[in-house]
C-alpha positions in Angstrom: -30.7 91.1 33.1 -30.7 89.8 29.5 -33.9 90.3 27.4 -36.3 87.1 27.4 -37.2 86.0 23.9 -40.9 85.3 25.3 -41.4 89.0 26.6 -40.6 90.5 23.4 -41.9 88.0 21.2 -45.1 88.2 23.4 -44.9 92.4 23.7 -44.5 93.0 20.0 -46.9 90.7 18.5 -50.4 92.2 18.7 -53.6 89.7 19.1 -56.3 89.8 16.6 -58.7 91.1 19.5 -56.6 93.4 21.1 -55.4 96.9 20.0 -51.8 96.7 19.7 -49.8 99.3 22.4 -46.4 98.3 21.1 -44.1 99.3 18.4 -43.6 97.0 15.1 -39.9 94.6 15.3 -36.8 96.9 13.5 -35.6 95.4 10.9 -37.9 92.4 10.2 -38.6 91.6 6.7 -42.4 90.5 7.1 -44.3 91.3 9.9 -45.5 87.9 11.6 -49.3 86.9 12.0 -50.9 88.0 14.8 -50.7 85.7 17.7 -54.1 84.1 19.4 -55.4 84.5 22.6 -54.3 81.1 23.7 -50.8 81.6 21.6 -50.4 84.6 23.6 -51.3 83.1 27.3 -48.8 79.9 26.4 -46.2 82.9 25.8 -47.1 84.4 29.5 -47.3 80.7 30.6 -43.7 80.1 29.4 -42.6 83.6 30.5 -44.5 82.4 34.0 -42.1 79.2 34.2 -39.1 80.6 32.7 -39.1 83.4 35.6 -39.5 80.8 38.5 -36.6 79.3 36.9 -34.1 81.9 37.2 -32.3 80.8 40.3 -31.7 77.5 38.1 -28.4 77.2 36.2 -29.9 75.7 32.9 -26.4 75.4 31.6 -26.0 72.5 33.9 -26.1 68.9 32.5 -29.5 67.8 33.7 -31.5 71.2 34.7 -33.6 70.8 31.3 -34.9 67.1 32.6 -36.0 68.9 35.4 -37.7 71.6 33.8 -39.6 69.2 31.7 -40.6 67.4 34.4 -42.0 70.3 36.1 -43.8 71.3 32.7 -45.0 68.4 32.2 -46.7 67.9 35.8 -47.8 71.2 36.0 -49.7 70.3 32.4 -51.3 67.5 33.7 -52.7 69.3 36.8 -54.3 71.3 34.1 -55.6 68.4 32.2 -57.2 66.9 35.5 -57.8 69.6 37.6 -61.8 69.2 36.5 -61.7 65.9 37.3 -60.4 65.4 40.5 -59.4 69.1 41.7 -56.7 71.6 42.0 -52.9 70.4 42.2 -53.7 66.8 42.0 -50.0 66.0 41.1 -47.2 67.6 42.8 -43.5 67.1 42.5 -40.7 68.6 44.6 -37.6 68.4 43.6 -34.1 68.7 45.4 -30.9 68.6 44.4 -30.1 64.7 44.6 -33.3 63.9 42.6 -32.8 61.5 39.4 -33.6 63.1 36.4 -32.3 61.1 33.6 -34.7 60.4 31.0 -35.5 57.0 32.5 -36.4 58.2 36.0 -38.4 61.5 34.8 -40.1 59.6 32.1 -41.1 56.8 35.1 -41.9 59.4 37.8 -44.3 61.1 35.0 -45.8 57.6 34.4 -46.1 56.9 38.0 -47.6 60.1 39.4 -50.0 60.8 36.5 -51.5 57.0 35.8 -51.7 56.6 39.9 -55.0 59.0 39.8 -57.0 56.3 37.5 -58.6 54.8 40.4 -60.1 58.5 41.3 -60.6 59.5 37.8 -62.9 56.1 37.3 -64.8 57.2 40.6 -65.6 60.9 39.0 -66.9 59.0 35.5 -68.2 56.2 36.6 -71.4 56.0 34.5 -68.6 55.1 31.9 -67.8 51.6 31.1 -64.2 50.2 32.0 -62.6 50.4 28.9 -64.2 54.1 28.1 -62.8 55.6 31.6 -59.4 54.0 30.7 -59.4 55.6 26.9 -60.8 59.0 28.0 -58.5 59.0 31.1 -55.1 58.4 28.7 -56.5 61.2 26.5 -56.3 63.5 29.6 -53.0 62.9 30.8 -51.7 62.4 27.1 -52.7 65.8 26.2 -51.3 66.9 29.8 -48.2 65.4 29.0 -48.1 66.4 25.3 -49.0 69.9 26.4 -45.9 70.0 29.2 -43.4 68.8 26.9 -44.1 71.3 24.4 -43.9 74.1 26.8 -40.7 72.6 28.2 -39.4 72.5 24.2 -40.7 76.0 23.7 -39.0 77.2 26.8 -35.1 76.0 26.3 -35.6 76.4 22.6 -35.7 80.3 23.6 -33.2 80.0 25.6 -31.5 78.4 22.8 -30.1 75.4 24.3 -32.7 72.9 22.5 -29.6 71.2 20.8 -27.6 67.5 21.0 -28.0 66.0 24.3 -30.5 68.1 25.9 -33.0 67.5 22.6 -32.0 64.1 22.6 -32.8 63.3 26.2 -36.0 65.5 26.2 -37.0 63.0 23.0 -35.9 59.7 24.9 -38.1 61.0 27.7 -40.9 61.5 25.6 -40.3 58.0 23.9 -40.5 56.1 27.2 -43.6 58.1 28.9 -45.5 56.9 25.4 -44.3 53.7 25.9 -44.8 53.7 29.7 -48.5 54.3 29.0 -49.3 51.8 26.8 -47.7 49.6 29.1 -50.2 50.9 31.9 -53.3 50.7 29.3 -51.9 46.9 28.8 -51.8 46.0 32.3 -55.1 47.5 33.0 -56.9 45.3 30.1 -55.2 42.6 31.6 -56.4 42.8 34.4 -60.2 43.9 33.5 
């Protein structure tokens, strides 16, 4: 099994709070700061997703939409799991799923901006327009957080190049412009 970047990147960069176990890069002409304990749980996160990705073939056409997808859902879980519980969002994909940068930037649109009804329930001693601002800035960090995991992730695998960075930006471009669409419609309709 070939090395992942992640485990030795992780392995051989010490955090400022814990004693370092492992041996200093060969070779290396600085040595590079010490990772956080955040930067260093992203790393086992990536490692975490990167793993449960193994029986994918990335070097298939559209296999990186899908992993952002996955990031990108599983970030904004995180972003509103203390809102509205555990594995709010779920997506399972199969084989014939869509996952051109249209339909994964709609299904992220769809799934994450369909919980604003139950997010306004668990803050409502907000005003309208507060719940709709406060709930963006949760999914937006969710989704900013899931794409840059999903960057992070076939960058080490060294196929964040042409069409795959292209698409993964195209995505990004249309979930942006997907939810200021939402925050329109819900103005509107105030």
């Amino acid at each position: 099994m070939p090395t992942n970047p992640l485990n030795s990147a992780s392995a051989s960069t010490p955090s400022a709070s814990t004693p370092s176990t492992s041996t200093p890069s060969v070779g290396s002409a600085s040595t590079p700061a010490p990772l956080s304990e955040s930067q260093i749980s992203q790393r086992q996160f990536n490692k975490a997703i990167l793993e449960s990705q193994q029986s994918v073939s990335i070097g298939t056409k559209d296999q990186p939409q899908a992993l952002l997808l996955k990031a990108a859902i599983e970030a904004i879980n995180e972003q509103l799991a203390p809102y509205l519980g555990e594995d709010s969002l779920s997506v399972t994909l199969d084989n014939n799923t869509d996952v051109s940068p249209e339909a994964t930037a709609s299904r992220i649109v769809s799934q994450s901006t369909a919980f604003f009804g139950a997010f306004q329930n668990s803050n409502d001693t907000l005003g309208f327009e507060q719940q709709l601002e406060k709930f963006l800035q949760v999914i937006g960090g969710g989704i900013d957080q899931g794409f840059s995991e999903a960057r992070d992730i076939l960058d080490s695998l060294q196929v964040l190049e042409g069409d795959v960075a292209s698409n993964i930006n195209k995505t990004y471009d249309l979930v942006q412009a997907g939810l200021a669409s939402f925050q329109e419609q819900q103005l509107l309709n105030a």
